[in-house]
N, C-alpha and C positions, 0 to 999 in steps of 0.2 A: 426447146426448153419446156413448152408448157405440155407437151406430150408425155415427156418423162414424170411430170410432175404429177398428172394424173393418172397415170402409170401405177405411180408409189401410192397416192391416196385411195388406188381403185380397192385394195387389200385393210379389212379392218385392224389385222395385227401389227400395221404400218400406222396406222390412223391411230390405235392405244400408245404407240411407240414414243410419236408425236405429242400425244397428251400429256404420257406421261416428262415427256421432256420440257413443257412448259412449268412443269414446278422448279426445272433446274436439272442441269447437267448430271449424268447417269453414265454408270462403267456397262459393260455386256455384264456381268453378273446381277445388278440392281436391275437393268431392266429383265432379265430369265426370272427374276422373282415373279413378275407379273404377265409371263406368257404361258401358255401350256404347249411350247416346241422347242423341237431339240436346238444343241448350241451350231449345228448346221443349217438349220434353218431360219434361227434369230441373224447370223452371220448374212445370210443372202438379203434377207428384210432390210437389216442395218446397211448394206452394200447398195441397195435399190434407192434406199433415200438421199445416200449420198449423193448417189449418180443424178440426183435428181434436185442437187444440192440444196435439198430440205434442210440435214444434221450439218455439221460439223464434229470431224473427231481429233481429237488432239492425244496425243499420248502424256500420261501422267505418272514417271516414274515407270511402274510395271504395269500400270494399266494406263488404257483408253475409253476416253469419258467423252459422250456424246453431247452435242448439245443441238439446238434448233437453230437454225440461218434464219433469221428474221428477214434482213433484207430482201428472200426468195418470195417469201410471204407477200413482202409488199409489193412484189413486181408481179406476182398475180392478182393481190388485188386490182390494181394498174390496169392488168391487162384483160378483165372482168370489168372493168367499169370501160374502157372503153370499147367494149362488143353491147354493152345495154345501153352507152346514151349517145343521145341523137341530137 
């Protein structure tokens, strides 16, 4: 898990993806506002997070709207805290 994890964060346009996803849930169009790459390669970025179950995507009618997996978050914190105490 945490291999993929830092997988997806090694890429900074995965890391804006992310940011922008902590304001709130985002369709692929809203986040294309804020990249400068094509809709093939927003698709594989959004695909890597998944795998890496950072987002969550749900379908909303005709779209799909991303959001953040918290809970991933917390089990890397977890698993950062205990590799530094002793």
């Amino acid at each position: 898990m945490l291999t993929e994890v830092f997988k997806a964060l090694a890429d900074p346009h995965r890391r804006t993806i992310l940011t922008l996803l902590r304001k709130g849930d985002l369709n692929v169009s809203q986040i294309a506002e804020h990249l400068p790459v094509t809709g093939a390669t927003l698709s594989h970025h959004l695909d890597t997070l998944k795998r890496a179950d950072l987002v969550l995507a749900e379908r909303r009618g005709q779209f799909v709207y991303y959001s953040l997996n918290t809970s991933v978050f917390e089990e890397v914190l977890k698993a950062f805290r205990s590799y530094f105490s002793r």
